[in-house]
C-alpha positions in Angstrom: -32.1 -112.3 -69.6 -31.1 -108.4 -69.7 -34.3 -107.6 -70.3 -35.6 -109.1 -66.6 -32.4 -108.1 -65.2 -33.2 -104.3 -66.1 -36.4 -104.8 -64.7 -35.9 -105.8 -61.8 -33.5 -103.1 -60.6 -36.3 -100.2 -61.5 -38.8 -102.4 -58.6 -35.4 -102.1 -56.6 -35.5 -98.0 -57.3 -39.2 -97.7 -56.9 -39.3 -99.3 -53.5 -39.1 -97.1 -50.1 -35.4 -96.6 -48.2 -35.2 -98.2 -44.7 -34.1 -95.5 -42.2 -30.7 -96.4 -40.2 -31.3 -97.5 -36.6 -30.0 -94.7 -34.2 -26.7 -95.7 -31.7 -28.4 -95.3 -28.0 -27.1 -92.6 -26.2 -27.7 -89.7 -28.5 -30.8 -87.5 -27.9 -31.8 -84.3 -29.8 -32.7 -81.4 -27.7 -36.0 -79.4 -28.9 -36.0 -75.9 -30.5 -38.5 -74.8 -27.8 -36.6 -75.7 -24.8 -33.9 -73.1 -26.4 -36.8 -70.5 -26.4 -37.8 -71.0 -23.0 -34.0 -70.2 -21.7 -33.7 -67.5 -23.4 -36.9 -65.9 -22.0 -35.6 -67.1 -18.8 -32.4 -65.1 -19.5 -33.9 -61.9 -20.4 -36.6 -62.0 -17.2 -33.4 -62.8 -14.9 -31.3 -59.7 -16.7 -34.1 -57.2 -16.6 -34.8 -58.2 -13.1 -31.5 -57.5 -11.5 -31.4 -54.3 -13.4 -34.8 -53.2 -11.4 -33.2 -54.0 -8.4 -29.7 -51.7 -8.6 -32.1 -48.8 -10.1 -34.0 -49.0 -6.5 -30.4 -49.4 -4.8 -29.2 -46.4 -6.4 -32.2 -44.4 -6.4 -32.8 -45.3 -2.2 -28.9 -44.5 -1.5 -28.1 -41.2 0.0 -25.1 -39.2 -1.9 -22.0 -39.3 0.6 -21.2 -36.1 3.2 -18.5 -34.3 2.2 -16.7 -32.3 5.2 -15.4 -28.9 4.1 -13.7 -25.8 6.5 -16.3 -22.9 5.7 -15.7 -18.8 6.8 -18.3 -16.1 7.2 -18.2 -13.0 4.7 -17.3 -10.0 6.7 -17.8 -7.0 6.3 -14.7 -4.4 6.7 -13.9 -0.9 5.7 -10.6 -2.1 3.4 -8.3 0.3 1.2 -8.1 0.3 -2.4 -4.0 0.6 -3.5 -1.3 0.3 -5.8 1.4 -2.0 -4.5 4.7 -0.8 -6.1 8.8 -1.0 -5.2 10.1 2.4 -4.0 13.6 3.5 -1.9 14.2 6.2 0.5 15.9 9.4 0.8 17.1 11.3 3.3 14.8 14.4 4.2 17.4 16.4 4.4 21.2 16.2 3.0 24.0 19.0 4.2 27.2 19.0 3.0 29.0 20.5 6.0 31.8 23.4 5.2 34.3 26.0 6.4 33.4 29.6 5.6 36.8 30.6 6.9 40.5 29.7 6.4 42.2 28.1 9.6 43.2 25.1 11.5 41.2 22.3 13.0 41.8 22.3 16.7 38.7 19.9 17.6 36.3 17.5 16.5 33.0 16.7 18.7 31.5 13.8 17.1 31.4 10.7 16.8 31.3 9.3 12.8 27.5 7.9 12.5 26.3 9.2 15.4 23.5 11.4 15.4 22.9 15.1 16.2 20.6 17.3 16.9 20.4 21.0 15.6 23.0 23.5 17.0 25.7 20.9 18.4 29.1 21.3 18.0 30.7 19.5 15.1 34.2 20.7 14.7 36.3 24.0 16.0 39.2 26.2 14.1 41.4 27.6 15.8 39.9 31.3 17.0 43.3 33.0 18.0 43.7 34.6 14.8 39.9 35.8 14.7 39.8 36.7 17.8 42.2 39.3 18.0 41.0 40.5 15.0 37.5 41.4 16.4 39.5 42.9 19.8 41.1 45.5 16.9 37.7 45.7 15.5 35.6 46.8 18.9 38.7 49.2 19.9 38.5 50.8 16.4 34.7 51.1 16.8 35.1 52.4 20.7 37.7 55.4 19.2 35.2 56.3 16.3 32.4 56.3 19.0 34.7 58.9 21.0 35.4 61.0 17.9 31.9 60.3 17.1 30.9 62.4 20.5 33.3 64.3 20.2 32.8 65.5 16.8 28.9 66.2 17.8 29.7 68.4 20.7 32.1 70.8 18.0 29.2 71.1 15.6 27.1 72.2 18.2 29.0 74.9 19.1 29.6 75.1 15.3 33.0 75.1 15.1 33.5 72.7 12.8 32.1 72.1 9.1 29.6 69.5 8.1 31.6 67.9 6.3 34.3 67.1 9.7 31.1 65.6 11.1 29.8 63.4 8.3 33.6 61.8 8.3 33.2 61.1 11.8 29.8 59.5 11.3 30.9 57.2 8.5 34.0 56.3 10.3 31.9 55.2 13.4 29.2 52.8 11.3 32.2 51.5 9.8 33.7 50.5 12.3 30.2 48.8 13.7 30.2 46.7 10.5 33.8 45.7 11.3 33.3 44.6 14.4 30.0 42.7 13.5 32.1 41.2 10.4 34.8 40.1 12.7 32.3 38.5 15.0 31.0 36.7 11.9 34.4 35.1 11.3 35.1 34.4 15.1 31.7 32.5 15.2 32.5 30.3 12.2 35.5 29.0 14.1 32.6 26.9 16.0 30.6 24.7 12.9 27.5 23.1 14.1 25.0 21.7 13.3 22.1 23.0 11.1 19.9 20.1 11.5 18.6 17.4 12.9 20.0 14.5 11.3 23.2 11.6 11.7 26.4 12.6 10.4 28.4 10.2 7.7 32.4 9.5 8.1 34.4 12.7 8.7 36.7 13.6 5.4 38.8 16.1 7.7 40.9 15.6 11.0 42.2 17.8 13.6 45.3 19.1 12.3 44.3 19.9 8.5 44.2 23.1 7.2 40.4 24.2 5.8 39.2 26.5 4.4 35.8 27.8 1.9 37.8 25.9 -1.4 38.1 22.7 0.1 35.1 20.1 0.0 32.9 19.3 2.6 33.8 18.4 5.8 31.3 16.2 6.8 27.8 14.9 5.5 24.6 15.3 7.6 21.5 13.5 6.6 18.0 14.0 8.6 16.4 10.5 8.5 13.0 11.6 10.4 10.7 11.6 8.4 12.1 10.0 5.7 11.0 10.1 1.7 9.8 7.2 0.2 10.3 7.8 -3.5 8.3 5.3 -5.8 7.0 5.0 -9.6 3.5 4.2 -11.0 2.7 2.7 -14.1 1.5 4.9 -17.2 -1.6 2.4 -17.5 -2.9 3.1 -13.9 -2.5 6.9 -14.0 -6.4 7.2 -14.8 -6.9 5.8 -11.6 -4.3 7.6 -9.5 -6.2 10.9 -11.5 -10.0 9.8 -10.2 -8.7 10.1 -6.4 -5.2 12.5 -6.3 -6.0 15.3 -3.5 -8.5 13.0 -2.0 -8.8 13.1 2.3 -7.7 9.1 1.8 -4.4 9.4 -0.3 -1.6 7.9 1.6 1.2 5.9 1.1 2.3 2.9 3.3 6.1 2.2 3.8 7.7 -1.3 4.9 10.6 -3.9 4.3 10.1 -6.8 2.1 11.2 -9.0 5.3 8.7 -7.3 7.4 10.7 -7.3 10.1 8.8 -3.0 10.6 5.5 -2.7 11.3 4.3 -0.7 7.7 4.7 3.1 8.2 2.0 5.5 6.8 2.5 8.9 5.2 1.4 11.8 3.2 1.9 12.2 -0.6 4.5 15.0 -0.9 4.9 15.3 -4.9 4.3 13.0 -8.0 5.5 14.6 -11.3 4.1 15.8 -14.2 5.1 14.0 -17.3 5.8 10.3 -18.2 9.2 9.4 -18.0 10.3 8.4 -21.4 11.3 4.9 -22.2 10.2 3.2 -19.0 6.4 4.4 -19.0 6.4 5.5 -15.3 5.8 8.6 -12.9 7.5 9.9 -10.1 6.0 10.2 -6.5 7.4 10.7 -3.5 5.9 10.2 0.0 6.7 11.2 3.6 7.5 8.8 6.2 8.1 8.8 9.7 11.0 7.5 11.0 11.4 7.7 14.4 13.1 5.0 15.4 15.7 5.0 12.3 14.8 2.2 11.0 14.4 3.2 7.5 17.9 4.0 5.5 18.1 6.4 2.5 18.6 4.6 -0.7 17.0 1.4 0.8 14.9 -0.7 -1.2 11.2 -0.7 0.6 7.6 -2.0 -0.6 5.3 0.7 -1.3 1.6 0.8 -1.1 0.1 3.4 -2.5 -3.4 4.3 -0.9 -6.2 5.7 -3.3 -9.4 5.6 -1.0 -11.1 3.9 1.6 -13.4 0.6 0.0 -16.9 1.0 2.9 -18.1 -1.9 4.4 -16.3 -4.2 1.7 -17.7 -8.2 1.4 -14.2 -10.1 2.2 -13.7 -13.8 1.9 -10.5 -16.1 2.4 -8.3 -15.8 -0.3 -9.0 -20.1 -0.9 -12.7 -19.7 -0.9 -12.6 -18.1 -4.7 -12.2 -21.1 -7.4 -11.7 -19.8 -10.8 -13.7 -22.0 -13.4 -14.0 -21.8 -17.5 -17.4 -20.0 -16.7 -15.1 -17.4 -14.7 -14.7 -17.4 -10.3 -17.1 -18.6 -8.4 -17.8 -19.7 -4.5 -19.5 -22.6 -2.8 -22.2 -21.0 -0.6 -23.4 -23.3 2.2 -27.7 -22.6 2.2 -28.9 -23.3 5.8 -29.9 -26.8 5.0 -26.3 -27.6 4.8 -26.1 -27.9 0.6 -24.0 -25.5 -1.3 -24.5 -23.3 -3.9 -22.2 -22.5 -6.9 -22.2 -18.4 -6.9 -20.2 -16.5 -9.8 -18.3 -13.6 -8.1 -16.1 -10.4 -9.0 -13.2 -10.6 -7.2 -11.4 -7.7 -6.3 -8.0 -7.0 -4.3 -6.3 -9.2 -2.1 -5.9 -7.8 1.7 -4.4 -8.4 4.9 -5.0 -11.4 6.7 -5.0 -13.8 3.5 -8.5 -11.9 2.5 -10.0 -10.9 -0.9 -12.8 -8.4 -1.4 -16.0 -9.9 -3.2 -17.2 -6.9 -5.2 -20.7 -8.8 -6.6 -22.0 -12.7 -5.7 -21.9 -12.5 -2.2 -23.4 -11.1 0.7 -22.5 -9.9 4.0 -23.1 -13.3 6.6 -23.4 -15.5 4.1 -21.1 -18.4 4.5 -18.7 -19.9 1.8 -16.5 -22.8 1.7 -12.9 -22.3 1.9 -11.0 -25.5 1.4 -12.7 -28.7 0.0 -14.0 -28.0 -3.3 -12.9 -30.3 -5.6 -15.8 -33.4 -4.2 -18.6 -30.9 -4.5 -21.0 -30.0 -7.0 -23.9 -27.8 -6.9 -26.8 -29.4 -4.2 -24.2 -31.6 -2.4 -24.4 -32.1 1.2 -21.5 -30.5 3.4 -20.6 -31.4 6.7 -19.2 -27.5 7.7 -16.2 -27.0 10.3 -15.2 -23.3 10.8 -12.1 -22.0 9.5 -8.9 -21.6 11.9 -7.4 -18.3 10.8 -4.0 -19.1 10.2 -1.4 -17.2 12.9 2.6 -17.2 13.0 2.2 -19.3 15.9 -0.4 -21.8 13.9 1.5 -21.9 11.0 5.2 -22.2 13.1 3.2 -25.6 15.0 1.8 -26.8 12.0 5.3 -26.7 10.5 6.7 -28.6 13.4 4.2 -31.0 12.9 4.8 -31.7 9.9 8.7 -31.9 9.7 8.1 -34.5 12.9 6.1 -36.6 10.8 
């Protein structure tokens, strides 16, 4: 019984499975239909990536507007810009030459005078009668004098009579000239052109040649304009001192003065110690008195004249890793990135181009920062700024 039990379960092993029915419903999806998408994707992808290279590559950069300025040509100075004050041209310490009493004063404190007026008057009385003794001395010698000539002519008296009379006449003569001398002092003017400080005397006081001064006179046209320069720029003060160009330009920091040109009158001869500086001094006009002594003033000191200088607006230099440079707007209205020297600043918000620019050639001044080399410009022409633009402008603003 085991033995056709066992057999029958290896005919059971040996026989094929049955598969399981599959529930409805449920359908496989084939491995090529996954290839075919995925083609599809790629075609789709590396079509629409065609399509923005065109876009891009057919699409015109933007126009950037930018204010541009011609590069001018200008005869421009080359300078030292320092701080200086100013002296007085002239300082007198008026004083009495003779003892005696103020009996006028013919001034006002401040005001100013000219050479020869009267400042103050001692009383004469005293000097007076002393040169009417003086001439009527001289007058009796004069007689003697005559006298004494006549005698020795006859030779009636010795030589010796008549040299005494001679000596007594000339000494007289310098008596009264002395005496005139002390009369005339009673009247102190004046010995310059200049404005007068805050009397130290009144009428009444008693002066005389031990007491100080009686007033202070300073002449204030021209004026000196004293200034430093720095050890390190001496070479170049050397190059052009006693040029035809040298000046040196005076004004207020406020520049409420048009700036005043002079001559060089002195610059030292050593290095001061400790502070590494030389003295000048200039010469100023001053006509209209508007310059003080011991006033602090702007000084620029001018070396030479710079011929037919490039200048650009001050903006119009950009200052890159590579160094400054300028934009230069080419005639097709593209820009070109120029390396340039600079040089100084000048009037009018300008700055001398020593190399990278030409004469004519046009540069941008404001706008820089959207442009790159090749980029296409709409120009406008720079409005040079005025006190009247900038005071609008300013309104403009603060009513916005």
């Amino acid at each position: 019984m085991n033995i056709v039990q066992e057999e029958e379960r290896r005919v059971a092993g040996r026989a094929p499975k049955v598969a399981k029915p599959r529930r409805k419903g449920a359908h496989s999806i084939p491995r090529w239909a996954y290839v075919v998408f995925a083609v599809l994707a790629v075609l789709v992808l590396l079509r629409s990536f065609q399509q923005g290279i065109g876009t891009s590559g057919t699409a015109q950069a933007p126009v950037r507007p930018v204010t541009v300025a011609k590069v001018v040509a200008k005869d421009v100075p080359l300078y030292l810009d320092e701080i200086g004050t100013c002296a007085a041209y002239e300082t007198v310490q008026v004083q009495a030459q003779i003892n005696g009493v103020i009996i006028g004063r013919h001034f006002q404190d401040g005001s100013d005078v000219k050479k020869g007026d009267l400042l103050f008057t001692i009383d004469p009385r005293p000097f007076q009668a002393a040169l009417d003794q003086a001439k009527a001395q001289a007058e009796l010698d004069q007689v003697t004098l005559k006298r004494q000539e006549d005698l020795r002519a006859r030779k009636v008296i010795s030589q010796q009579d008549y040299d005494t009379a001679v000596a007594n006449a000339q000494k007289s003569q310098a008596s009264t000239e002395a005496a005139q001398v002390n009369l005339d002092w009673c009247y102190i003017k004046s010995p310059i052109n200049g404005r007068v400080g805050l009397r130290n005397v009144d009428v009444g006081n008693l002066v005389g040649p031990s007491i100080p001064s009686l007033v202070t006179i300073q002449g204030l046209d021209p004026i000196y304009t004293d200034f430093t320069v720095a050890e390190n720029d001496l070479p170049l003060v050397r190059k052009y001192l006693g040029g035809p160009n040298v000046k040196v330009q005076t004004y207020l920091a406020d520049g409420s003065i048009t700036p005043r040109t002079g001559d060089l009158y002195f610059i030292d001869n050593a290095v001061q110690p400790g502070s590494g500086t030389v003295k000048a001094r200039g010469v100023t006009p001053n006509p209209d008195r508007a310059l003080w002594p011991s006033e602090f003033v702007r000084v620029r000191f001018i070396l030479d004249m710079l011929k037919n200088a490039a200048l650009v607006p001050a903006q119009a230099v950009q200052v890159s890793q590579s160094g400054p440079f300028v934009f230069v707007v080419k005639p097709d209205n593209t820009v070109d990135l120029r390396p340039v020297k600079p040089g100084q600043s000048q009037e009018g918000d300008l700055t001398v181009v020593e190399s990278g620019v030409k004469p004519g050639e046009t540069v941008v001044v404001t706008g820089q920062l959207a442009l790159a080399p090749g980029a296409k410009v709409a120009p406008q022409p720079r409005v040079a700024q005025t006190p009247g633009n900038s005071q609008e402008s300013a309104a403009s603003k603060s009513s916005m």
